[in-house]
N, C-alpha and C positions, 0 to 999 in steps of 0.2 A: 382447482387452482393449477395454474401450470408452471412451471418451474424453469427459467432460465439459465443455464449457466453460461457465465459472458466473461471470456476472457481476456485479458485486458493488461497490458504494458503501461504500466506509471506513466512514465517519459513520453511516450506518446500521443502526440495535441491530438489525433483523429480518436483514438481510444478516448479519451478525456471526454470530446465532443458525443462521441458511444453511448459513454457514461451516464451525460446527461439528457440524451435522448430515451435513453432505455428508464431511466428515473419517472421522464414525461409519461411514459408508457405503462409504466407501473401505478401508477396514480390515476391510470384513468380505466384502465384493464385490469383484472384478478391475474396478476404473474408473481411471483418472486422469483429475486434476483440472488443467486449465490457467486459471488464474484470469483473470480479465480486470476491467476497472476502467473505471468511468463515474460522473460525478458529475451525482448527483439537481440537484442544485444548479443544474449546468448547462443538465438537458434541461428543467426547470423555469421556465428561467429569464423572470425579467419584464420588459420594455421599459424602460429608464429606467435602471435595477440596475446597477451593474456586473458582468464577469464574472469570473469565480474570476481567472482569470489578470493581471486588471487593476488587482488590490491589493496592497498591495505583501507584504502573506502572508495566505494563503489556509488557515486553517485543515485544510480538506475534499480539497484538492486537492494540498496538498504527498505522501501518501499514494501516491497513482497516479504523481507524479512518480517517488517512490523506488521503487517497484513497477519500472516501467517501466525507472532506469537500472541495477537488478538484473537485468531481464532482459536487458538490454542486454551487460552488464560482468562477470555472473557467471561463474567459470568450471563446466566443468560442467552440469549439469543446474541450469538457469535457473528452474525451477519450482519445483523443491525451495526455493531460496533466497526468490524471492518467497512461496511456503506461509509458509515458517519468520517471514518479514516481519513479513506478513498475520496470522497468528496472533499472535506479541507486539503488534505495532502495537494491532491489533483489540483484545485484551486489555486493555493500557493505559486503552485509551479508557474501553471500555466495561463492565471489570468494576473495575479500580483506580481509574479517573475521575484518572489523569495522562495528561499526552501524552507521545508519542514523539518530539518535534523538538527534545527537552532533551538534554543532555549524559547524562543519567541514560537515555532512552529508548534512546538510538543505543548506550550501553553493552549496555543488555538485548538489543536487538535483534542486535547483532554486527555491523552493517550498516551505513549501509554505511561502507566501512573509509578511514580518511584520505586525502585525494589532492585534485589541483587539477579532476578531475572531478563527484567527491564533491560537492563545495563545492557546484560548480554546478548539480549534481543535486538536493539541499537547498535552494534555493532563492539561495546566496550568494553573492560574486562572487568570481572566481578572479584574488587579488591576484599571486600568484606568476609573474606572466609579464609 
């Protein structure tokens, strides 16, 4: 089996398009896919700007956060659940034109699941303690 790693910027409609070419290709080919996440926004970035992380939300960047604490916390096969993510996330954005940081997205998504880590992973603060 050969193993892809395909990196890829949420916000990005060509990455999205990637995404689901690389899906095509994995269904018909022996590959896996381990997704990885960077944001254009960052490697971009311009003097003066601030960066993703130094607003108080980050459209672009909340994305790779939840990515990330799914890889982190999921049980199981950790990839599978960031794909499943990645694909509704992606979707939302870029074929429905909602976001996924709604009550409504995290429903679709299934993701991630209530908890005082959760919170924190979303960008919120963890009143519970």
């Amino acid at each position: 089996m050969t193993t892809v790693d395909l990196y890829l910027d949420v916000m990005c409609p060509w990455a999205y398009q990637t995404s689901k070419w690389i899906r095509t290709v994995r269904a018909e080919r022996d590959i896996q896919v381990t997704w990885r996440f960077f944001s254009l926004e960052e490697a971009e970035h311009k003097p003066g700007k601030k960066h993703p992380w130094e607003r108080p939300w980050s459209y672009g960047w909340s994305r790779p956060r939840v990515a990330a604490f799914l890889r982190r916390e999921a049980d199981g096969n950790a990839e599978v659940e960031v794909d499943r993510f990645y694909a509704v996330a992606s979707r939302m954005l870029h074929e429905d034109g909602t976001a996924v940081h709604t009550r409504e997205g995290i429903d679709a998504v299934g993701w991630p699941r209530p908890g005082p880590s959760t919170t924190a992973a979303c960008g919120g603060a963890d009143r519970s303690r």
